[in-house]
gemmi code that builds the backbone of each chain (N, CA, C; Angstrom):
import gemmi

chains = {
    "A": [
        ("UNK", (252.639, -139.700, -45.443), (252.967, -139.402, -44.037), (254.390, -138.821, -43.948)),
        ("UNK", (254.425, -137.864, -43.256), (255.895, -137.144, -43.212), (256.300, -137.583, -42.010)),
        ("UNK", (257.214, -138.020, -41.864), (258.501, -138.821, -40.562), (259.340, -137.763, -40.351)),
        ("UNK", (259.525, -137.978, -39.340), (260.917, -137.382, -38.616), (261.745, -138.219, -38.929)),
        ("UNK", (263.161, -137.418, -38.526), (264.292, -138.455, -38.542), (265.268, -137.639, -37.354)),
        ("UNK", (265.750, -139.003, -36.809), (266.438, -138.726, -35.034), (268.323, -139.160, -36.111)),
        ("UNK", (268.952, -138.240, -36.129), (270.458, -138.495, -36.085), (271.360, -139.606, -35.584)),
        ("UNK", (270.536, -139.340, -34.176), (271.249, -140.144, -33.290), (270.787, -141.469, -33.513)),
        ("UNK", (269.687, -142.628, -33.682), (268.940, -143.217, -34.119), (269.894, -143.562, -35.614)),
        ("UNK", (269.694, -142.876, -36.630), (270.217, -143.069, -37.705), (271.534, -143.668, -37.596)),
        ("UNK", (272.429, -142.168, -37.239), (274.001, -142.936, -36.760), (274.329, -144.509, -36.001)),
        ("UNK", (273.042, -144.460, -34.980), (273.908, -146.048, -34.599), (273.599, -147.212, -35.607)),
        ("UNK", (273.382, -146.805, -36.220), (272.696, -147.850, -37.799), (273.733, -148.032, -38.272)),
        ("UNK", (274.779, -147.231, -38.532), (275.724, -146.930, -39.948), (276.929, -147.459, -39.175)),
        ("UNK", (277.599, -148.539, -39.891), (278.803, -149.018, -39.411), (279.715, -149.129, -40.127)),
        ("UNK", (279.777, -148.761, -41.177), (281.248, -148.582, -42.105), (281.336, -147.061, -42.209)),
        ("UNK", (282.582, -146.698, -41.959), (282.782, -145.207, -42.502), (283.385, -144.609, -43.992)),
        ("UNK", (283.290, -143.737, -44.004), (282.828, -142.882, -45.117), (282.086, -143.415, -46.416)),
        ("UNK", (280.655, -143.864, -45.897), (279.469, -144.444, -46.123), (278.597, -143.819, -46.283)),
        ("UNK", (278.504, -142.497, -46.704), (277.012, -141.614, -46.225), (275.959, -142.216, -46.793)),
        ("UNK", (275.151, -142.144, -45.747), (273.579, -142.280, -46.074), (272.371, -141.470, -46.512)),
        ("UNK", (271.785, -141.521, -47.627), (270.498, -140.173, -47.522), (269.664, -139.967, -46.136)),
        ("UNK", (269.915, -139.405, -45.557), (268.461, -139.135, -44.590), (267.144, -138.065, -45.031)),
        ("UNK", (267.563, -137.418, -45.848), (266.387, -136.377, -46.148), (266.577, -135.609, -47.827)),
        ("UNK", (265.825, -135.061, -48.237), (266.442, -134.409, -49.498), (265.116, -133.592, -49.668)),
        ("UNK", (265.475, -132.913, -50.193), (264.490, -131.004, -50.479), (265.495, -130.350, -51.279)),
        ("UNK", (264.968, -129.771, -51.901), (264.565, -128.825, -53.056), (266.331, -129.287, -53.980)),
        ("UNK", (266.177, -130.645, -54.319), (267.378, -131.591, -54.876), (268.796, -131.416, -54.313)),
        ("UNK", (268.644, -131.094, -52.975), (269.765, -131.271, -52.234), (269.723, -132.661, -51.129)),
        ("UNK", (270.232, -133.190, -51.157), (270.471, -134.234, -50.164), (271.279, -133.919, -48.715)),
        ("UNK", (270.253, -134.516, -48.109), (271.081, -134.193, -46.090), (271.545, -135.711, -45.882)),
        ("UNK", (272.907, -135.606, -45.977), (273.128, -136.852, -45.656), (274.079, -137.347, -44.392)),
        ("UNK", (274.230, -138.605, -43.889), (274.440, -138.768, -42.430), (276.025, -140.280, -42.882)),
        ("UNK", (276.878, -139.758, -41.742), (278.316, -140.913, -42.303), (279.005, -140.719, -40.991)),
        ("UNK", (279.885, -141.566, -40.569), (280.549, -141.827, -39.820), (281.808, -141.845, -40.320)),
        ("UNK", (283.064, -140.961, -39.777), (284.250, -141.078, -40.762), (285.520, -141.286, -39.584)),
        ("UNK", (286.391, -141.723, -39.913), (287.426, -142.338, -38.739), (288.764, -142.467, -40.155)),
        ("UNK", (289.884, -141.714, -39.716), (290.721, -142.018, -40.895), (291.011, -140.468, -41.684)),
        ("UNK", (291.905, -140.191, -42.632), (292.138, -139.806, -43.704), (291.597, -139.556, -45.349)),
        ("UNK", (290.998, -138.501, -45.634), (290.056, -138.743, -46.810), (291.527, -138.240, -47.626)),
        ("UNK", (291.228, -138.012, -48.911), (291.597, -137.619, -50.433), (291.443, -135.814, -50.268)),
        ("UNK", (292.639, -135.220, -50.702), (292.632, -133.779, -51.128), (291.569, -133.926, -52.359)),
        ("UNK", (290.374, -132.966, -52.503), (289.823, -133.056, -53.506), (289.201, -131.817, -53.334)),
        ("UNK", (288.322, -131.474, -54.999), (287.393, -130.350, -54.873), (286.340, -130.873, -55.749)),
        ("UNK", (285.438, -129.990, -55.618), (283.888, -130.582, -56.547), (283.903, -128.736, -57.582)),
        ("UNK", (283.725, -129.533, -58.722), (283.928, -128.510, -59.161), (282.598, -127.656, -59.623)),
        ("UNK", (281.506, -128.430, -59.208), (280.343, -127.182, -59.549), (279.409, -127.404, -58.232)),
        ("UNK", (279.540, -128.245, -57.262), (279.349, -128.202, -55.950), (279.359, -127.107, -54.327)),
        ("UNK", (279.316, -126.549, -53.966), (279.168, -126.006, -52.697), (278.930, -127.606, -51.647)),
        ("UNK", (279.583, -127.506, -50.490), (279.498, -128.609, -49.980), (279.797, -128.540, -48.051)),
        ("UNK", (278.609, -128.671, -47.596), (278.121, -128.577, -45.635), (279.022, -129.675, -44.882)),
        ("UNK", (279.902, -129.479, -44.311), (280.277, -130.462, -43.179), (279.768, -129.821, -42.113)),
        ("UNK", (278.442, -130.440, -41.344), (278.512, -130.338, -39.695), (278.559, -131.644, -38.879)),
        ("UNK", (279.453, -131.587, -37.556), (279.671, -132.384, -37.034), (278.688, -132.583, -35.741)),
        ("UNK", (278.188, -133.542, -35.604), (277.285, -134.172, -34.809), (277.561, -134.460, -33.377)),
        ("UNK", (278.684, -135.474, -33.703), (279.785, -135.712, -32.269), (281.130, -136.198, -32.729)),
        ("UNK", (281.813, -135.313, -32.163), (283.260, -135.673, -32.263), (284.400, -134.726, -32.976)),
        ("UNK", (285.157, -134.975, -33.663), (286.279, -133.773, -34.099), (286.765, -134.286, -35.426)),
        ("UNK", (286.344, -132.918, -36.269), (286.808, -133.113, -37.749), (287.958, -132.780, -37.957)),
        ("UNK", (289.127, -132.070, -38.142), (289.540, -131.616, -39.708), (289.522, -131.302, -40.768)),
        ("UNK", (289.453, -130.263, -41.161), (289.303, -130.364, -42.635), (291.137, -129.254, -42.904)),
        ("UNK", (291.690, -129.757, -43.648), (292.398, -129.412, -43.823), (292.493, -128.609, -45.365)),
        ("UNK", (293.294, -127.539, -46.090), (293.114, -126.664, -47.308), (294.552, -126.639, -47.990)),
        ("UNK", (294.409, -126.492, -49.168), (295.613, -126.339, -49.734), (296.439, -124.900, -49.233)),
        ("UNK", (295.312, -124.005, -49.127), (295.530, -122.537, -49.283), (295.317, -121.469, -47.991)),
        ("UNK", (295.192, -122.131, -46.334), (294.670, -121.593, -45.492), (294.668, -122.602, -44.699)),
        ("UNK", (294.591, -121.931, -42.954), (295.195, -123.201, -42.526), (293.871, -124.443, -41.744)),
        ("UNK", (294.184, -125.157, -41.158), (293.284, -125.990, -41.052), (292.285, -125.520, -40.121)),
        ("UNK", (290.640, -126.291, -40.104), (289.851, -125.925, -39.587), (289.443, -127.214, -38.885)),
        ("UNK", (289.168, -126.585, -37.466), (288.817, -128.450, -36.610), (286.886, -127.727, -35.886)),
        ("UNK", (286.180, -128.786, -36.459), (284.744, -128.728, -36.230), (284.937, -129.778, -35.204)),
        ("UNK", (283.860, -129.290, -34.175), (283.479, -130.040, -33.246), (281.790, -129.978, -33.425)),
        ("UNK", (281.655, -130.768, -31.729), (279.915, -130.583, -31.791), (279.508, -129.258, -32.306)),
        ("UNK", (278.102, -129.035, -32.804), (277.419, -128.252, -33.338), (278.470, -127.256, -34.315)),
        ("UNK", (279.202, -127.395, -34.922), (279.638, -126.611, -35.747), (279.891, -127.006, -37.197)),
        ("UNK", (279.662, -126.229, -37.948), (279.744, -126.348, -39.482), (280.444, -125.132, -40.521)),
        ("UNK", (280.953, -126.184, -41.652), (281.742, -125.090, -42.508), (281.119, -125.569, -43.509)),
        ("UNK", (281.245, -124.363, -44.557), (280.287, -125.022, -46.175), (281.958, -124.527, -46.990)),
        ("UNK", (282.202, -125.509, -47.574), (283.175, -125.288, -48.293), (282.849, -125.153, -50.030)),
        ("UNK", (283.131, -123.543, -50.413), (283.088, -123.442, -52.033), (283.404, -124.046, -53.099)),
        ("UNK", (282.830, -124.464, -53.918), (283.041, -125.218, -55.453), (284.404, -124.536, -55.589)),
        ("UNK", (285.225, -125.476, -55.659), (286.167, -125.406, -56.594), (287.522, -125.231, -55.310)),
        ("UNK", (287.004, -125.493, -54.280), (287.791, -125.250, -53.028), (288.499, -126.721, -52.782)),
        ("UNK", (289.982, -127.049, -52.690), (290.509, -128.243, -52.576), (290.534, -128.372, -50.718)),
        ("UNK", (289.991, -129.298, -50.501), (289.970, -129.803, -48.862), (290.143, -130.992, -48.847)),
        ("UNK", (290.839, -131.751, -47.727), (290.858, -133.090, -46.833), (290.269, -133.293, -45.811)),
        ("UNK", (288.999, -133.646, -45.688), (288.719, -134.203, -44.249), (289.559, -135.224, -43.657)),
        ("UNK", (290.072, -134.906, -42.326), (290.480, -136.018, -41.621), (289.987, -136.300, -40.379)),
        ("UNK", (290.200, -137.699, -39.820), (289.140, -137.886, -38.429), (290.078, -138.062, -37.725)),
        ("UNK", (290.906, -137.953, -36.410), (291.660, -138.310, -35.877), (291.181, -140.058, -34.629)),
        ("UNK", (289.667, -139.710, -34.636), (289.260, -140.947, -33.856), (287.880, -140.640, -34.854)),
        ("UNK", (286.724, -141.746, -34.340), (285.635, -141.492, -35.060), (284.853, -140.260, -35.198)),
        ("UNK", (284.044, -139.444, -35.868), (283.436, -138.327, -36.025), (282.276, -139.012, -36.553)),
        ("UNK", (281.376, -138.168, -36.031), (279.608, -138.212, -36.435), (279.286, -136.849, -37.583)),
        ("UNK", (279.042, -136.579, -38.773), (278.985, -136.003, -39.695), (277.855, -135.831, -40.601)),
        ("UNK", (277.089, -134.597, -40.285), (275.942, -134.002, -41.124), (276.648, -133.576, -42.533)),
        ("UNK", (276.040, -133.813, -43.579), (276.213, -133.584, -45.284), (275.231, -132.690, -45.713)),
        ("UNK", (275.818, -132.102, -46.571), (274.745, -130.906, -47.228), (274.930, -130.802, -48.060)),
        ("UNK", (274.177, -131.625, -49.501), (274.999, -131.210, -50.997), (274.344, -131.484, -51.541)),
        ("UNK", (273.948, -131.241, -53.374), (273.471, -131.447, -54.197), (272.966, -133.139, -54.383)),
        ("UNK", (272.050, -133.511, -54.678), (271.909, -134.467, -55.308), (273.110, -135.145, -56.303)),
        ("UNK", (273.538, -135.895, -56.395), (274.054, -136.150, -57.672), (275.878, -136.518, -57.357)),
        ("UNK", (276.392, -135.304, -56.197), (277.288, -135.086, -55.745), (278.211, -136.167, -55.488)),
        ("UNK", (279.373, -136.598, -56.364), (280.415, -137.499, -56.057), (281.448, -137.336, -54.500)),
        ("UNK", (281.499, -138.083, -53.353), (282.390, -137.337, -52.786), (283.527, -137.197, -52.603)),
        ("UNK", (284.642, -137.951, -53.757), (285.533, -137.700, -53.635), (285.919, -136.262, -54.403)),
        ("UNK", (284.647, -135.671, -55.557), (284.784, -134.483, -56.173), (285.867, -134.946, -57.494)),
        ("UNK", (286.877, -134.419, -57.706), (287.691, -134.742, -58.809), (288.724, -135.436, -58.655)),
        ("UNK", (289.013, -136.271, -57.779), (289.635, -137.240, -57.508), (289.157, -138.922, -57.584)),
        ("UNK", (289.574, -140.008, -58.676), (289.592, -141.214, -59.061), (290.169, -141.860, -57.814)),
        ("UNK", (289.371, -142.317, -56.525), (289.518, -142.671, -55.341), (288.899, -144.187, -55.208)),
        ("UNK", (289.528, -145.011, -54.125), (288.708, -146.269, -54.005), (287.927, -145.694, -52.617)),
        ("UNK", (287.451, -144.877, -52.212), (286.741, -144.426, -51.199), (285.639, -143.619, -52.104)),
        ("UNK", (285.574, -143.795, -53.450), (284.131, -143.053, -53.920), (283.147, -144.238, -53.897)),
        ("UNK", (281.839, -143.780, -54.102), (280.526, -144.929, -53.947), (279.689, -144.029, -54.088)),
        ("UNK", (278.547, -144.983, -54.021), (277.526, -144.114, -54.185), (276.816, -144.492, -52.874)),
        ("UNK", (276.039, -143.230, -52.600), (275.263, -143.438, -51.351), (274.317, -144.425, -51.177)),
        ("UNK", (274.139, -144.807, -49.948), (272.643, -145.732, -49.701), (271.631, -144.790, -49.544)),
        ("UNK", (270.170, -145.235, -50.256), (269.214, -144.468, -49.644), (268.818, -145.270, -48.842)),
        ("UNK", (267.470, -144.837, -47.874), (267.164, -145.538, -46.772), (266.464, -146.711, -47.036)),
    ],
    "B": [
        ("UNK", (288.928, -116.404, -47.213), (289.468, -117.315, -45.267), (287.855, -117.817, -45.256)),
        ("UNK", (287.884, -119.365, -45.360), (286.753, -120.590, -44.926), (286.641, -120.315, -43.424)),
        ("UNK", (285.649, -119.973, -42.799), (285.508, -120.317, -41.444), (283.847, -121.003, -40.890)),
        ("UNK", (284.569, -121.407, -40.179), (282.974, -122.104, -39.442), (282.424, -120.963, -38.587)),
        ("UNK", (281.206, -122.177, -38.706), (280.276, -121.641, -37.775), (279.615, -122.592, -36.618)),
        ("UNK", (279.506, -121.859, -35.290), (279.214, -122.430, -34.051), (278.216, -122.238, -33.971)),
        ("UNK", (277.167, -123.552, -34.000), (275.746, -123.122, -33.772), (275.552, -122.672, -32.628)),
        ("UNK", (276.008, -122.717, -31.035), (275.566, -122.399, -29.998), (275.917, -121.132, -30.052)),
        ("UNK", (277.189, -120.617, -30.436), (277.703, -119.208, -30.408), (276.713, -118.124, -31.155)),
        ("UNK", (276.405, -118.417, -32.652), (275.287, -117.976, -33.131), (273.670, -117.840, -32.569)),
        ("UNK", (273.608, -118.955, -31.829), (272.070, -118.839, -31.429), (272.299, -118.031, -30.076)),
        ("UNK", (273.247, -117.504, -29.034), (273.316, -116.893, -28.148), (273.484, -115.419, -28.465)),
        ("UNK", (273.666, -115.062, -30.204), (273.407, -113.445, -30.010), (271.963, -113.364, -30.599)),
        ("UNK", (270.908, -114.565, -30.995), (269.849, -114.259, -31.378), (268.790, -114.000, -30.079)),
        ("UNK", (268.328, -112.567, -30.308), (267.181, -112.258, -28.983), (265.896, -112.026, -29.490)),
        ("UNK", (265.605, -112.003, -30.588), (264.022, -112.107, -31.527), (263.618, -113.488, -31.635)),
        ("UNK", (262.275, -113.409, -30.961), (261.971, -115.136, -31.753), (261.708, -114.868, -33.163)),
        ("UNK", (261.500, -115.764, -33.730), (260.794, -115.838, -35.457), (261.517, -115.344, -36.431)),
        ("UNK", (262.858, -114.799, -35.513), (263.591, -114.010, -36.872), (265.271, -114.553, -36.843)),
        ("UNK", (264.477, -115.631, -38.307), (265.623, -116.229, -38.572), (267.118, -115.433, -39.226)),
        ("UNK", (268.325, -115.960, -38.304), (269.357, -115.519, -38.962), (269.932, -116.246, -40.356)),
        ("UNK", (270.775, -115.327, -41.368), (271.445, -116.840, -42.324), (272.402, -116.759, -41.431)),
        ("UNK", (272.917, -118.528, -41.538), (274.384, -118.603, -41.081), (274.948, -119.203, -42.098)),
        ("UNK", (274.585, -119.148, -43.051), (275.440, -120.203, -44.145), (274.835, -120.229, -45.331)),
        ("UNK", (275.317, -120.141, -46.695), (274.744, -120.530, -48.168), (275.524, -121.119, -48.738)),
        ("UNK", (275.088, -122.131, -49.346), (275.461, -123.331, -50.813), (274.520, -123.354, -51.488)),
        ("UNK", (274.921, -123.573, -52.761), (273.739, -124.324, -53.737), (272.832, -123.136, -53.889)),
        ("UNK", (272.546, -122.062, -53.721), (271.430, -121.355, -53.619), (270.382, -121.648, -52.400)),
        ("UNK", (270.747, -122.264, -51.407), (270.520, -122.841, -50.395), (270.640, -121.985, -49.188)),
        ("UNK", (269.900, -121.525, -48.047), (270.136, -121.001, -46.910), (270.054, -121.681, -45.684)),
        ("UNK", (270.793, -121.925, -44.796), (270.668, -122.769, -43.099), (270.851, -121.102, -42.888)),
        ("UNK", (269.540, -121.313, -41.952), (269.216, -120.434, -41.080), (268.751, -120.697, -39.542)),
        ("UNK", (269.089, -120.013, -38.464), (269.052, -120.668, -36.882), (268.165, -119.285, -36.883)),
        ("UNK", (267.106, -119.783, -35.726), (266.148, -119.058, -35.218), (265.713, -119.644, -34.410)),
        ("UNK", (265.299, -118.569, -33.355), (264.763, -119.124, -31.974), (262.457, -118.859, -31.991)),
        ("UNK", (262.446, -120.250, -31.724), (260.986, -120.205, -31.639), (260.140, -119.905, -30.427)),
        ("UNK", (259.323, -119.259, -30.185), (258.527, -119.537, -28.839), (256.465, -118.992, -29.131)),
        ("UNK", (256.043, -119.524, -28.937), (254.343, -119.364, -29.256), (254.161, -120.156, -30.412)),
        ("UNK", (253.257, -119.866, -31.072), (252.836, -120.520, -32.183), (252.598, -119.317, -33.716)),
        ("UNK", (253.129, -120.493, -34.563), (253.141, -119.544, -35.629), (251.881, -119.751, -36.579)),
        ("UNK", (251.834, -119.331, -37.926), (250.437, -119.501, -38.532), (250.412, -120.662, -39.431)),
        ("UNK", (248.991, -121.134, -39.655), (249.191, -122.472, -40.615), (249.300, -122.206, -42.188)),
        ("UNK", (250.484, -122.437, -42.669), (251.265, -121.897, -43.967), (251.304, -122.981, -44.613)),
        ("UNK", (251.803, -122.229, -46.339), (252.777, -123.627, -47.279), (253.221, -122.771, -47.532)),
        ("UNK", (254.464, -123.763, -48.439), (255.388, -122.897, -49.412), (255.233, -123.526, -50.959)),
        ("UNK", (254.452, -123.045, -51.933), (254.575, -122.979, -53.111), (255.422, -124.314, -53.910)),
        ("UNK", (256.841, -123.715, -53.913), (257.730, -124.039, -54.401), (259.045, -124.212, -53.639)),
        ("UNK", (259.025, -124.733, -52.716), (260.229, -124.649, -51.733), (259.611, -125.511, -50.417)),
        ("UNK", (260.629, -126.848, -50.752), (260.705, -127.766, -49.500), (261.540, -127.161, -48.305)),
        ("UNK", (261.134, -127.509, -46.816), (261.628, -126.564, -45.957), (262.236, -127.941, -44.909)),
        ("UNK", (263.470, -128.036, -44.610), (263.890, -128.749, -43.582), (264.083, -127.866, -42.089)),
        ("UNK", (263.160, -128.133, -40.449), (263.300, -127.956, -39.491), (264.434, -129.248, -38.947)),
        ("UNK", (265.523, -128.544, -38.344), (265.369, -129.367, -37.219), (266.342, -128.634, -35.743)),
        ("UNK", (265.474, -129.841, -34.834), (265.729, -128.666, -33.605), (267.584, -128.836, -32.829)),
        ("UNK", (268.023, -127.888, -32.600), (269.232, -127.582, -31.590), (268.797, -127.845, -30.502)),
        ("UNK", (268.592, -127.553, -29.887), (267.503, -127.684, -28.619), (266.511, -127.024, -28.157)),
        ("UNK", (266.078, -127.738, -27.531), (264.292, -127.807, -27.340), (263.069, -128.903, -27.859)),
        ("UNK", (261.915, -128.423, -27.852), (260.829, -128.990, -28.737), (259.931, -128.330, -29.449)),
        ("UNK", (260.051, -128.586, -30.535), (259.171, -128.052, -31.530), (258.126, -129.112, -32.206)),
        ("UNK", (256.516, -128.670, -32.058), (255.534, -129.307, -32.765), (255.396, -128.859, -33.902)),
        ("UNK", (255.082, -129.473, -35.146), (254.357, -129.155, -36.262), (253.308, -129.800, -36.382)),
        ("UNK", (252.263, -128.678, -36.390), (251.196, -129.449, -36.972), (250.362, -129.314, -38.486)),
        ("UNK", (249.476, -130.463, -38.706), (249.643, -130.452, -40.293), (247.717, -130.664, -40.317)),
        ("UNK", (247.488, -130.305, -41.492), (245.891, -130.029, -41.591), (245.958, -132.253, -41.901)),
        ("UNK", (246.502, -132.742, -42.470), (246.058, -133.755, -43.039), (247.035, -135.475, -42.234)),
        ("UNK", (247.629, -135.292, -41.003), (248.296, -136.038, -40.630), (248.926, -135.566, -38.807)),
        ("UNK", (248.555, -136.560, -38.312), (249.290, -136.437, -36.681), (250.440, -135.292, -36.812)),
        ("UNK", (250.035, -134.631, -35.627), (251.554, -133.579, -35.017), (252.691, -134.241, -35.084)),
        ("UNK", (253.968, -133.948, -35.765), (254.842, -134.639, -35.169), (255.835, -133.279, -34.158)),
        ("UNK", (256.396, -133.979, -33.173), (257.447, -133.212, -32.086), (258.945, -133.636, -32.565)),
        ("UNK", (259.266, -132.997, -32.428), (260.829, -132.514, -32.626), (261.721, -132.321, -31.577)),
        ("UNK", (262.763, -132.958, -31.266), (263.485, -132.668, -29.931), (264.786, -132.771, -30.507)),
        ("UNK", (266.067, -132.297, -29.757), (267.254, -132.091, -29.764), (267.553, -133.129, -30.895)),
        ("UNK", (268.388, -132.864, -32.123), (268.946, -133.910, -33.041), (268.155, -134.448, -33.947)),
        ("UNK", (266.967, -133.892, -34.781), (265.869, -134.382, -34.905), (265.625, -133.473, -35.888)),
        ("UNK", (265.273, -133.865, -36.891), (265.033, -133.381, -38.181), (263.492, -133.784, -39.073)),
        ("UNK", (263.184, -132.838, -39.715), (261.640, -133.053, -40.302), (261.922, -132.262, -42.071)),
        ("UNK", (261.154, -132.985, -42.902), (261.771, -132.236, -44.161), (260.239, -131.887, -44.233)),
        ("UNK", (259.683, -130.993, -45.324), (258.219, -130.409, -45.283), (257.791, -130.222, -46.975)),
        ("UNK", (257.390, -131.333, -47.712), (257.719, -130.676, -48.793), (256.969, -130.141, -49.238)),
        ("UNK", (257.068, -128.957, -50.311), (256.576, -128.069, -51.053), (254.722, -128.242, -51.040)),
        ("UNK", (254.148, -127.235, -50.758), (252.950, -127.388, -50.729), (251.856, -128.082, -50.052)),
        ("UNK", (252.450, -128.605, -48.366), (252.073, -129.007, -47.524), (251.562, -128.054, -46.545)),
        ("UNK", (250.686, -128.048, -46.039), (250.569, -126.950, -44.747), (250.696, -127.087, -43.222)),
        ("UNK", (251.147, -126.393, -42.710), (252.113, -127.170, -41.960), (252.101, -125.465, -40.458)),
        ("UNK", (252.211, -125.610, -39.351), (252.210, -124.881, -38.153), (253.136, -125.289, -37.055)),
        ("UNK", (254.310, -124.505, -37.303), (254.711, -124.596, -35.845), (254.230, -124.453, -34.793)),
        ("UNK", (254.869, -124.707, -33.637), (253.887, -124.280, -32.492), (255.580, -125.063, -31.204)),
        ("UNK", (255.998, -123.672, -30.402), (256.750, -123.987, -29.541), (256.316, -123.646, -27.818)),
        ("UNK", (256.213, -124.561, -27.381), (255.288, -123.791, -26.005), (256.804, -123.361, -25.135)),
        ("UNK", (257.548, -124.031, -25.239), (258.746, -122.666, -24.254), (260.127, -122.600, -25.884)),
        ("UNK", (260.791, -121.627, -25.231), (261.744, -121.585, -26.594), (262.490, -122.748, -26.773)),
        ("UNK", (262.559, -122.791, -28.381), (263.369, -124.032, -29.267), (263.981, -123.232, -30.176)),
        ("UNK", (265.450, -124.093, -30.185), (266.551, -123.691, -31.600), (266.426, -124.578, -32.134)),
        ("UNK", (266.417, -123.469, -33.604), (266.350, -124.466, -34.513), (267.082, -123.666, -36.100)),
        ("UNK", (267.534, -125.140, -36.383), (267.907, -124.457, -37.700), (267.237, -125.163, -39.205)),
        ("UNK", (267.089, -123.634, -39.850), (266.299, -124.306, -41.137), (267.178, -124.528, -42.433)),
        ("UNK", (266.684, -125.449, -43.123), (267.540, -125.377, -44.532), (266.287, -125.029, -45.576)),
        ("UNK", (266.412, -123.741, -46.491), (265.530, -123.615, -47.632), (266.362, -123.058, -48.378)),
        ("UNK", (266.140, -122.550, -49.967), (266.168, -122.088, -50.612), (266.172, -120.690, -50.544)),
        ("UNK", (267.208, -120.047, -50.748), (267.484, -118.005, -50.673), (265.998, -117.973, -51.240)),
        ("UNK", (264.904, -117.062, -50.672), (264.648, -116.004, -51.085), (263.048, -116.622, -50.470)),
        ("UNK", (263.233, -118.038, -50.023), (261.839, -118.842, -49.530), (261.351, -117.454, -48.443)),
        ("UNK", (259.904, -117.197, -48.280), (259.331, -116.509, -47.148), (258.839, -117.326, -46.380)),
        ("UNK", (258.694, -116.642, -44.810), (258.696, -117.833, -43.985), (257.191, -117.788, -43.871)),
        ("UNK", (256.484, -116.970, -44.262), (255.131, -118.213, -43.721), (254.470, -118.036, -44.754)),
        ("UNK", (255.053, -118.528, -46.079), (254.619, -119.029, -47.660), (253.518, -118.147, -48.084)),
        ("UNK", (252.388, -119.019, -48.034), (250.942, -118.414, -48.881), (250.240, -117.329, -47.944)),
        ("UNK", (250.951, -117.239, -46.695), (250.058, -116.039, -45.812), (250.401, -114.858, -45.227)),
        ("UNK", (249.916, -114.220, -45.710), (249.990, -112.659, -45.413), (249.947, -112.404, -44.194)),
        ("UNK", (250.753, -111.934, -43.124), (251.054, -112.119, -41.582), (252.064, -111.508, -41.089)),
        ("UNK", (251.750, -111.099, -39.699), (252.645, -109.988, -39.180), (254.400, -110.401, -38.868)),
        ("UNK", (254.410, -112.068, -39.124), (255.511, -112.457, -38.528), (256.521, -112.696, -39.882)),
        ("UNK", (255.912, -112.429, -41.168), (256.929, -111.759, -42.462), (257.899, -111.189, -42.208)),
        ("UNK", (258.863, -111.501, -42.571), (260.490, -110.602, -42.417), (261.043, -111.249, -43.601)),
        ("UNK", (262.338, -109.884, -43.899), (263.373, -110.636, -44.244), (264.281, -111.232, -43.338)),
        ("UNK", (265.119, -112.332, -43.717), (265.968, -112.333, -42.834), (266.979, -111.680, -42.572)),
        ("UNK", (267.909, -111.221, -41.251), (269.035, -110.878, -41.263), (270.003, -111.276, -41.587)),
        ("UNK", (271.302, -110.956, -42.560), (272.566, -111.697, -43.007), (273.521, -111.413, -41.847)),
        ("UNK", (274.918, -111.931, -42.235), (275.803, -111.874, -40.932), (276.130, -110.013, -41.069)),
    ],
}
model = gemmi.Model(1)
for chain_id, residues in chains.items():
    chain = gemmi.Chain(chain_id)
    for i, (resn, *xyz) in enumerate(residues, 1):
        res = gemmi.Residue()
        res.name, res.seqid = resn, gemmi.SeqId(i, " ")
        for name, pos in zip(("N", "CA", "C"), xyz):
            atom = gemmi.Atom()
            atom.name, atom.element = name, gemmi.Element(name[0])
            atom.pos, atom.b_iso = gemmi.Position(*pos), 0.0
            res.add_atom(atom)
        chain.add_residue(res)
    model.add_chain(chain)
structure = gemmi.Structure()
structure.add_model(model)
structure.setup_entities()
């Protein structure tokens, strides 16, 4: 049986942030769903391509090399392998994932904010 | 220069139904926004899982072997590989897809609503 899955539904589930959850996965990419509030790690993934869209609320992503980018509702950036970024949340953010299976998210950074995802 | 993308801004220069735009690639991966309205044909795809989900509106899929499911604002459906499967939008729905570069949109069937897609 193939299910839907409601975001909104999902999100009020998830109560620790930067926690992502699997919600879906096709063709070995994982769509995954997190709540982030706070300061992440400058990092890059180095054989990764990697989707931030924001659901509700206001991202950051900040670059070593260019200046910062602020996602709101419905908007998304895919940031390139090998591209160093910081997400930051200034209050809570609701956050769609788009990445490989397998995908660490702190990328190349030895972080106490890496984990591994929950599946459902 | 990383820049986003605004799903509402994007789906307001699309005036074709069925003809999905890319707005984005990772991974060998395409999110594509397209506006739906009528019904499309009952398809698979081979080799390529297909994620719908809707921006707004409602979108039905229906499936030879399992209940319709509906789709509304925030709402996601993954389709995997070799399922057959029919949209069907009775007034227009946005929506954006995630597949694989080079997936055709209505898989095993030969049909007038074949395109490539348009890039930016």
């Amino acid at each position: 049986m193939i299910e839907k899955v409601c975001i909104r539904d999902r999100m009020h589930n998830i109560s620790e942030y930067w926690q992502p959850e699997i919600a879906g996965e096709l063709n070995g990419q994982y769509v995954k769903l997190v709540k982030l509030k706070g300061e992440f790690v400058m990092h890059h993934h180095e054989q990764e391509d990697e989707m931030f869209m924001v659901i509700t609320g206001c991202l950051d992503i900040e670059f070593k090399d260019q200046p910062t980018v602020t996602l709101t509702d419905g908007e998304f950036l895919v940031i390139p392998r090998g591209v160093a970024h910081k997400p930051i949340a200034v209050k809570e953010v609701q956050v769609m994932l788009f990445e490989p299976a397998g995908t660490i998210n702190t990328g190349n950074v030895d972080n106490k904010l890496v984990h591994q995802p929950k599946n459902d």
